[in-house]
N, C-alpha and C positions, 0 to 999 in steps of 0.2 A: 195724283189722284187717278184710277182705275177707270178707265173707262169701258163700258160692254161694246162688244161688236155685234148688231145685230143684224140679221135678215129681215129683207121686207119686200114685200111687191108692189105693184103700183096700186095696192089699195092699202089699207091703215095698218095701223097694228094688229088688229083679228088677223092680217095676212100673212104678217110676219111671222107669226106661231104658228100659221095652218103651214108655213114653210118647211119651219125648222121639225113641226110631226109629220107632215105626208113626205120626206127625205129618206125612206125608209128602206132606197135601195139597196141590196148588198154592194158593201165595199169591196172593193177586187183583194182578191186573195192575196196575200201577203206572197211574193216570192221568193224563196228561198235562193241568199246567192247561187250561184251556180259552181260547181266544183274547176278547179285549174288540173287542165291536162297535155302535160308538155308542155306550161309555161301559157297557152291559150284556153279561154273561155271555153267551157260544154256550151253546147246549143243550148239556146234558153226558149220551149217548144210547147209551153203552159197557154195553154187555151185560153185560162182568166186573166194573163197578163196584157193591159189594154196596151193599144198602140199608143203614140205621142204626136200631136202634130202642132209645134211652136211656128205663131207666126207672129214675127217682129216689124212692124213699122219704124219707119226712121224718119225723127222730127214731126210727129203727131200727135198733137195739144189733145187731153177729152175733149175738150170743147168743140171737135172738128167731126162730130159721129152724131148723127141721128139719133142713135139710141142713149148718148145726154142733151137733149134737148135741142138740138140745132137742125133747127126744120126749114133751111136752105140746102143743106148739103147731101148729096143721094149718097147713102150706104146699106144700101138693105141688106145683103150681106154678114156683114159684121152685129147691122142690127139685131140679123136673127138669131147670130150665135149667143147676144145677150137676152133676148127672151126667150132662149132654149138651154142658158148655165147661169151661171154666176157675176155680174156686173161690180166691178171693188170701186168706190168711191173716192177713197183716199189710199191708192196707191202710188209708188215714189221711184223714181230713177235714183241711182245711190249718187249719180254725179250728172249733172244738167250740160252734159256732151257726151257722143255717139262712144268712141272708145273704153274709157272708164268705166260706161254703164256697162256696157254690153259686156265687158270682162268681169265684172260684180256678178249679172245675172247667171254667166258660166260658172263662175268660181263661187260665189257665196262669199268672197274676203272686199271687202273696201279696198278703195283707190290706195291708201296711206298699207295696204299690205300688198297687194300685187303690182305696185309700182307704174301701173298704167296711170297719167296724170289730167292726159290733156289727148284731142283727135289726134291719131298716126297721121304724121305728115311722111315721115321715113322710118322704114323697117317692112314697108310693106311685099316690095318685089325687087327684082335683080334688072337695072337697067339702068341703062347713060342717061345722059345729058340730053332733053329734047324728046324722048320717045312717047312720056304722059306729060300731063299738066303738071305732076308732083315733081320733077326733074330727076336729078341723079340719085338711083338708088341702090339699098342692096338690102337683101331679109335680117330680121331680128327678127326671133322668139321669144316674145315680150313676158310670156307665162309662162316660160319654161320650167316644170320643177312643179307645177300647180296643178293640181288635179280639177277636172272643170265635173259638171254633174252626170255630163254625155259620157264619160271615162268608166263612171263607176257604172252607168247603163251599158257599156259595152263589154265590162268585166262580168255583167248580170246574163249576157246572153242576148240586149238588143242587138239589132242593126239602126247604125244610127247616118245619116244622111245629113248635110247641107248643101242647099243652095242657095246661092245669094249672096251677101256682103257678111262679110267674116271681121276685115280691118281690126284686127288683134294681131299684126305682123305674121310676115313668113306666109304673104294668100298662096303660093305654091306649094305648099306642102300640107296635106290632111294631116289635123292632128285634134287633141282631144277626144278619142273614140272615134271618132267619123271614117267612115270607110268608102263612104258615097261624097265624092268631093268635089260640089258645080261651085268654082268660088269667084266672085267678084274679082278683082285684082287691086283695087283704090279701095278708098274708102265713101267714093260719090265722083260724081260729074256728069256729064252728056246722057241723056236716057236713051240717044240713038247712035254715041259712038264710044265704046268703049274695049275693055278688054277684059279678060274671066283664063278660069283654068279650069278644063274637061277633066278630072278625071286623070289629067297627068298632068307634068311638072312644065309642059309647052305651054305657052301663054297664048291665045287668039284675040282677035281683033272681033269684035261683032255690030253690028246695025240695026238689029231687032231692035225693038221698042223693049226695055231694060225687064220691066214689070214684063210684060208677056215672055222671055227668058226664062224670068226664074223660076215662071208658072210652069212653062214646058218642063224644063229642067226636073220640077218636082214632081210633077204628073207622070214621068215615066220613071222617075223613083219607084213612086205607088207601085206602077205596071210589073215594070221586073221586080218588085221584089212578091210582091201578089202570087206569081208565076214562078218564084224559084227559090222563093226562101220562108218557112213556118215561124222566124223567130218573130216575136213583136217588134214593131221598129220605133225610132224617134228621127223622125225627119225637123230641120229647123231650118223653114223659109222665110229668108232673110230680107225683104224688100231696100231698097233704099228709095222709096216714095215714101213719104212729099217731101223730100228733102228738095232743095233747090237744084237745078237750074229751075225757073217756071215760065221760063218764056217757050212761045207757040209751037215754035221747031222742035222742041221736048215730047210732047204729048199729042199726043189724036184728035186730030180737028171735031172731029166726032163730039168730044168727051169734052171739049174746051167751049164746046158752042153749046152744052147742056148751061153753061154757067156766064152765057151773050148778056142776057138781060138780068142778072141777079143784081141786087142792091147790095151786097153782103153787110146788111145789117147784124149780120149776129158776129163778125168783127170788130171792134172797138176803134177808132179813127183818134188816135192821140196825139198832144202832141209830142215832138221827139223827145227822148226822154235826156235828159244834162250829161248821163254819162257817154254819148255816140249813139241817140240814138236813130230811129229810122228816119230820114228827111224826107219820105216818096213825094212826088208829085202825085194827084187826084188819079193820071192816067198808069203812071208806074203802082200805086197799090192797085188799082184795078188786075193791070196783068199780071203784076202777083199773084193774088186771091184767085185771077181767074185758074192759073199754073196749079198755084196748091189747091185747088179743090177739084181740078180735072184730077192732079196727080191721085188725090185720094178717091177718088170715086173709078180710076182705073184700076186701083188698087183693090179694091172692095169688087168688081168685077173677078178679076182675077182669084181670088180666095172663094168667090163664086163657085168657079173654074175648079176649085181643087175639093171644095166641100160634095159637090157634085158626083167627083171621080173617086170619094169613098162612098156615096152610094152604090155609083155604079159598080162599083168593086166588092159591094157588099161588108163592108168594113167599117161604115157609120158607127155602126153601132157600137164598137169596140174600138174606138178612138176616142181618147179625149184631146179635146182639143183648147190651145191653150193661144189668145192675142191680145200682144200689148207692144210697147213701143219703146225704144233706147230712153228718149229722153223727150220734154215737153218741148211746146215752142211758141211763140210770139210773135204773132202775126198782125201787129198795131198794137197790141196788149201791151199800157204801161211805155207807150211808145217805140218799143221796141220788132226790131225783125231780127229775130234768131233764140238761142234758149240762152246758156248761161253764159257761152260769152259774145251776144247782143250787144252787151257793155262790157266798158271796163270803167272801175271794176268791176266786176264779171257778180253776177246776180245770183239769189236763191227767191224768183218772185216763182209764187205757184205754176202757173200759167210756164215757168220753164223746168220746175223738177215733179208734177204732176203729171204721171201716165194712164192711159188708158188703161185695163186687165181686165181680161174676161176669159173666164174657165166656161167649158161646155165639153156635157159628157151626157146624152139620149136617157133618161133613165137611171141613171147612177149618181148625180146629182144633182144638189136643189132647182127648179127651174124656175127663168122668169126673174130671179132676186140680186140684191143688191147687198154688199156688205159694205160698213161704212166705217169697220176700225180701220187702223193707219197701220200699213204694210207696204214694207220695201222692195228692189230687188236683190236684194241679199238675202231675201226669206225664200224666193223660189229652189234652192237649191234642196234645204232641209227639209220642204215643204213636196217636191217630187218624190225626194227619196223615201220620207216616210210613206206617203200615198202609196207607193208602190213595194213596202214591205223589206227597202235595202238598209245597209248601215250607210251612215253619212261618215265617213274619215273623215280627221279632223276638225270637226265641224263645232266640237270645242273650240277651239279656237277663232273661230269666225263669230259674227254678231247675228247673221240671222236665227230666226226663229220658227219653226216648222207651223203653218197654217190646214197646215191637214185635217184638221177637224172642222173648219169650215165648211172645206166640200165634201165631208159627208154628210151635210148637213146638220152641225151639234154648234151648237152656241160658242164663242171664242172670249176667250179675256182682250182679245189685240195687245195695243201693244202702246205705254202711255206715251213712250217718245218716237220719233224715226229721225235717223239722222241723215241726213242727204250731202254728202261730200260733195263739194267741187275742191278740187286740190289745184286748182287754177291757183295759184299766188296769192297766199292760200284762203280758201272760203272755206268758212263752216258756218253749219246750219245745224239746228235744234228744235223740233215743231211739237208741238201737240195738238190738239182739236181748240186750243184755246191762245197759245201765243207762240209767235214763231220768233227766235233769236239769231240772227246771224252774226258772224265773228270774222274780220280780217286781221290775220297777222299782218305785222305787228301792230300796225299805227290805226288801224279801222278804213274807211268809215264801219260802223254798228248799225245795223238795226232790230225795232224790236217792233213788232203789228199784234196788237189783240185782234184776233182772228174772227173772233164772234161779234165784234163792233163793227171790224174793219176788215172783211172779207178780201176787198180789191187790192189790200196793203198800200195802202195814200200816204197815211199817218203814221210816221216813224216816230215811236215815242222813246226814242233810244236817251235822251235827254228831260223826260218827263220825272220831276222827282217822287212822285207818286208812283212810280214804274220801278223806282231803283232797287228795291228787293226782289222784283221778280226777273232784273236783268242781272242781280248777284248770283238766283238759285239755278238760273237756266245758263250761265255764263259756266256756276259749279259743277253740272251734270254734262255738257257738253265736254268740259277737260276731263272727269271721271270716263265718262263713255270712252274719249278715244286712250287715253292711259291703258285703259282695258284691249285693247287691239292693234295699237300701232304697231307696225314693225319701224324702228329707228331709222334702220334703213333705206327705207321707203318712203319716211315720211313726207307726205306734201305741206306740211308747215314749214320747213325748209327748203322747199324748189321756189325758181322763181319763175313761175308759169304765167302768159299774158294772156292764153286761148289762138294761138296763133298755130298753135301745130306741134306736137311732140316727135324728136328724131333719133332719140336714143335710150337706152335704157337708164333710170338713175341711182345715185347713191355707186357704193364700189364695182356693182357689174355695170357701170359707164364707164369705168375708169378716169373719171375724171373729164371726158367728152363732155359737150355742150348739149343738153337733152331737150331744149325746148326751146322755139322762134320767140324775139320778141318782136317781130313785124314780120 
């Protein structure tokens, strides 16, 4: 059944229509590729082509922003970019861990086609035994062969920029269009001892507080490129806040003692949940919460920081700007601390494939509003491209679906299903607005939550015989869906993934190598 997606503000339906009519700004001019000369890009030097500024959170639930409803936690910030663009409701990580998703949002293909499965434990840098926490390693180019959406922006004439966490293999070498290369090195740890690559293929050591790094890093992005280049750019800063560690040595006494006396009642105190889950003691969730909510509220600082320095650059205006997060997370929710693999087996509960997104663009789209159909990150790809007037390659081929008429403010069909991969060994998931299905090869467990009864998904009616046709047609559409996109190759129904750490590429570019930890 069809469901509409609509717009709304925080007042009733009258608002929702005075949305989708007062949205009447011009849409940015459709770009025309750019011509290839010598094998490189023409400058791409159109005045109406806006700039792009992605910023990714790592491991942040909606539930952890102000602006849905959590009136402990300070993000004004972020808050404002939702009352000054687009708030999505129900949008989804393609796969509920950091790697897979983040590779989906680049590429537009699912896990079961780009072959990313599970977090890069190995692939990421060239080094022995002892020198990270990750041990011996050496690079993989886990997307090799894959065009990401930054590629086709760079064939278009942007300048495209990262900094921050990348963990899609190979952190020393810029790739996928980026020419601007601040790159994490791991894939997480220490917020005050880690390692990055400037810019070239040397690896450094740094001590800065992680989050104010990336902020620098991206700030004089802006600067030189303001000063020395007309192209529109696409910068993607990469945070890896609130991801764990969260103890006190992490973060800014400052920023950790906003959160001395909080109750964190808008956390949920469960208990552990049967499959592994959280056992804290009363004072260990305290410094949890208190970690992850310094870590996010330093984070929200910082985007401050960079929202700031396109005024001061004069460039607000001509930026859209685009935040959301790799994947959800679980912070006592369902008893659990982490996203989907909190447990094993490894989970599809909202609260872990549930991300935050919010578009904002001054004037150019809806403001103030919320969209509430169900959208993936495999729709961002077809969805920039069209916005911005390029062709999407391939894109047949891939499952998402261009939301671009949203943010020009025009009413959307959405979208009745979304499918949220985890290809952990192996999980699949099938949602709509009304029941969600989950699928473990081969042997199960199943579950099945009517969504509109049982929001918090308590009640697994997987066994319910009153449920049994609707766990036949959603069991049917879930094998159709991926028939439609598998690569055979690649498939995560045949890996045997635990959430422990991905170290090889799989199927025949493994060769036969061991691709994934089971401890």
């Amino acid at each position: 059944m069809d469901r509409r997606t609509f717009l709304h503000t925080a007042a009733a339906s009258a608002g929702a229509s005075s949305v989708l009519r007062n949205a009447s700004a011009k849409d940015p001019k459709p770009t025309e590729p750019s011509e290839m000369e010598n094998g490189r890009p023409v400058l791409n030097t159109d005045p109406t082509a806006p700039n792009i500024l992605i910023v990714m959170a790592d491991d942040l639930g909606p539930w952890a922003l102000g602006c849905t409803g959590n009136g402990e936690i300070r993000t004004p910030n972020v808050d404002s970019l939702a009352a000054e663009g687009i708030r999505f409701t129900n949008f989804f990580c393609a796969s509920p861990v950091c790697s897979p998703a983040r590779a989906s949002f680049l590429t537009g293909r699912i896990p079961s086609q780009h072959g990313i499965h599970d977090w890069i434990k190995s692939g990421n840098i060239s080094v022995d035994e002892g020198f990270t926490w990750s041990g011996k390693d050496r690079p993989v180019e886990y997307l090799r062969g894959m065009d990401g959406f930054t590629d086709v922006l760079a064939r278009n004439g942007y300048a495209c920029g990262l900094s921050g966490k990348w963990h899609l293999g190979d952190s020393a070498r810029p790739q996928k269009g980026y020419s601007y290369w601040y790159a994490y090195a791991l894939g997480g740890g220490s917020y005050v001892d880690y390692h990055a690559f400037e810019n070239t293929p040397e690896m450094v050591h740094k001590t800065q507080y992680v989050t104010d790094y990336f902020t620098n890093n991206a700030i004089a992005f802006l600067e030189q490129h303001v000063r020395r280049d007309k192209r529109p750019f696409c910068l993607s800063l990469h945070y890896t806040a609130p991801h764990s560690p969260w103890t006190p040595e992490n973060h800014p006494q400052g920023v950790l003692d906003m959160y001395a006396n909080c109750p964190f009642e808008s956390v949920p105190s469960e208990p552990p949940h049967p499959w592994g889950g959280w056992k804290a003691t009363p004072e260990q969730r305290r410094t949890s919460l208190q970690g992850y909510f310094a870590a996010v509220t330093a984070m929200d600082t910082a985007v401050g920081r960079v929202l700031k320095k396109l005024d001061d650059l004069g460039i607000r205006k001509n930026t859209l700007v685009v935040f959301l997060s790799d994947n959800g997370m679980n912070m006592g929710h369902h008893g659990i601390c982490g996203k989907g693999n909190g447990t094993f087996p490894l989970n599809m509960y909202d609260t872990s494939v549930k991300i935050p997104f919010i578009v904002s663009w001054p004037g150019r789209i809806p403001r103030n509003a919320a969209v509430d159909g169900l959208y993936c990150q495999a729709d961002f790809r077809p969805t920039i491209l069209e916005f911005l007037g390029f062709q999407n390659p391939g894109g047949e081929k891939c499952p998402g679906r261009s939301f671009a008429p949203v943010l020009r403010g025009k009413p959307d069909g959405g979208r009745t299903d979304v499918v949220v991969v985890d290809e952990y060994g192996p999980v699949r998931m099938i949602r709509d607005h009304e029941w969600k299905y989950v699928h473990r090869y081969p042997y199960g467990p199943h579950e099945l939550y009517s969504l509109s009864e049982d929001p918090g998904e308590k009640n697994n009616r997987i066994d319910d015989p009153k449920c049994r046709n609707t766990v036949i047609g959603m069991r049917s559409r879930l094998e159709d869906w991926f028939l439609q996109y598998v690569d055979p190759s690649r498939d995560g129904a045949r890996q045997a993934v635990y959430g422990k750490g991905q170290i090889d590429e799989v199927g025949p570019a493994g060769k036969g190598r061991t691709a994934f930890l089971a401890s």
